[in-house]
N, C-alpha and C positions, 0 to 999 in steps of 0.2 A: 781882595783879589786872590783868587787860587790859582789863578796862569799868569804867567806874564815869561810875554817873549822880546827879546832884547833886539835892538835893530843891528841892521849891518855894519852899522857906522859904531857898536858898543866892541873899543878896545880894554877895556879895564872895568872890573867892580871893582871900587873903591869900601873901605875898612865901613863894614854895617850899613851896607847899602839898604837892604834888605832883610837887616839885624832886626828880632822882634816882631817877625809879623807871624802871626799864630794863624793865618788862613793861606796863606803860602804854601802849595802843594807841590808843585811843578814850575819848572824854569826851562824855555828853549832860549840855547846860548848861542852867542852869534859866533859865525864864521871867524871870522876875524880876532876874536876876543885873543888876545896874549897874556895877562895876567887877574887874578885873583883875590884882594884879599882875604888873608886867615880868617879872618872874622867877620865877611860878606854876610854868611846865614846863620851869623850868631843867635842860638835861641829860634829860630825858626821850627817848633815842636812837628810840625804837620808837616814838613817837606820830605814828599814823596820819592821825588826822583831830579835827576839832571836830568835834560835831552839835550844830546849834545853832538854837533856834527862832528865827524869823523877827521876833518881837518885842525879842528882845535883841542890841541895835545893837552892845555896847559887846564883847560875843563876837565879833562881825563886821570890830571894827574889830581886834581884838585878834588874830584868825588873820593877817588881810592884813599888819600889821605889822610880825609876828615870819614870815612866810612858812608856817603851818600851815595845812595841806588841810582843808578843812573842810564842810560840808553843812547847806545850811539845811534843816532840819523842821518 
């Protein structure tokens, strides 16, 4: 997978959800999403960017952090 978008109903990535996948380019975060873990896109070598809605802070904070490119929508 190179996209993957999270549904409305996604409040949390949990620790290496998405840890390890080398085809991982881009992620659209849901609305809703309130936390993060540190090490969701552990090892994720090819991930491009967040896209991330404007409402979800904790996406925001979570790019700046770890240094991921990212885009509000």
């Amino acid at each position: 997978m190179k996209t993957i978008i999270l549904t409305e109903k996604t409040e949390k990535i949990e620790w290496r959800a998405f840890g390890f996948n080398d085809n991982l380019e881009e992620i659209y975060l849901s609305e809703i999403l309130k936390e993060i873990d540190n090490e969701a896109f552990l090892n994720c070598k090819n991930l491009k960017k967040l896209l991330i809605p404007s409402t979800c802070l904790c996406g925001i904070e979570f790019a700046k952090a770890n240094g991921i490119p990212y885009e509000e929508i």
